[in-house]
N, C-alpha and C positions, 0 to 999 in steps of 0.2 A: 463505440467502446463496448465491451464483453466483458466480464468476471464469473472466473473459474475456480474452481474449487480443486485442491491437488490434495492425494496423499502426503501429508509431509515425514515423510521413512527418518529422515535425520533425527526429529525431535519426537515424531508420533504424534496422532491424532489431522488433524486438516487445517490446510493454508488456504488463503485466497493469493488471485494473482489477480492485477486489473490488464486489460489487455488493449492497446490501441488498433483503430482499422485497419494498419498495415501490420499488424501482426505481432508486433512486439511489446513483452511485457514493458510496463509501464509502473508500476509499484505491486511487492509483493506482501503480506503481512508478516510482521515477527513474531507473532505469538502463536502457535497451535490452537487447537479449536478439539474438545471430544470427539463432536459428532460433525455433519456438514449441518445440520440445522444451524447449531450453534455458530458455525464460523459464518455462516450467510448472515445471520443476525448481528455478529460480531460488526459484519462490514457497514450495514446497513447504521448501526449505532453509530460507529465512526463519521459517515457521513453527518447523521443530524447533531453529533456535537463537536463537528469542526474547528466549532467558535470557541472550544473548549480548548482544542491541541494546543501543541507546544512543538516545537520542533527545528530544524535548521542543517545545515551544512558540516559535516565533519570528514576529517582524511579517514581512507578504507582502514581496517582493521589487519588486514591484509598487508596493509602499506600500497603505494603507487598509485594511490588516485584518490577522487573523494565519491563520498556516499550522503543520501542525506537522509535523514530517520526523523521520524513524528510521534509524541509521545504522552500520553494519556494524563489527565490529573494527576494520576499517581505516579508517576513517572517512568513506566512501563512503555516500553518500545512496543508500537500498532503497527506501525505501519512502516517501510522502508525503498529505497532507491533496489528496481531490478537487476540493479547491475552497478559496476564502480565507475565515474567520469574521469576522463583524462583533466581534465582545466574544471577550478570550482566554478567559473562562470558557469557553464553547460552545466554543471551539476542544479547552482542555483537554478539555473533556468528551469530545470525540470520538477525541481522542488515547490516554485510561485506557482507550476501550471498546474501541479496534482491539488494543489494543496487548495487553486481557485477553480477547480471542477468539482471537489467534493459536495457541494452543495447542489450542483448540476446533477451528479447520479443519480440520487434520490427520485427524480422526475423522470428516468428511464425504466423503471419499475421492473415487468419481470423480465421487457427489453434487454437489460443489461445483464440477467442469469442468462438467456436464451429460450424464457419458457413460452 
């Protein structure tokens, strides 16, 4: 696993993406970040308070598929599905595995930026 830091042009300011071995985004964040400090932080926070989230399964916004989005005490959308699933199983599925790694990132250290 990798996590990168992108320009986010749409909203402004920096996203994270979490990225799997073969390549493919894996969850991206919903909120912007000012700086990349802060959004590296942002992510890092998310991890330690996993236990904290909230989150689950819902049809794309978009329409045609589902998405599934994870969402802070305050009810603020963190973190979200990189892409929309055809069938909510595979959705769910990808939502139990991000959401039981989270606590595994933490222990890749600067592994997981690439430093």
């Amino acid at each position: 696993m990798r996590c990168q830091i992108d320009v986010d042009a749409r909203r402004g300011g920096f996203g994270w993406r979490l990225v799997a071995p073969n390549g493919r985004a894996v969850a991206v964040s919903l909120t912007p970040y000012e700086t990349h400090e802060r959004c590296r932080a942002a992510f890092a926070e998310l991890c330690r308070r996993q236990d904290q989230l909230g989150g689950g399964v819902q049809h794309s916004a978009q329409g045609g598929g589902w998405v599934w989005i994870v969402w802070d005490a305050g009810g603020r959308h963190v973190a979200g599905a990189a892409r929309t699933y055809e069938r909510h199983a595979t959705c769910r599925s990808s939502y139990d595995r991000f959401r039981a790694l989270l606590p595994e990132l933490l222990e890749f250290g600067g592994e997981l930026w690439g430093d």
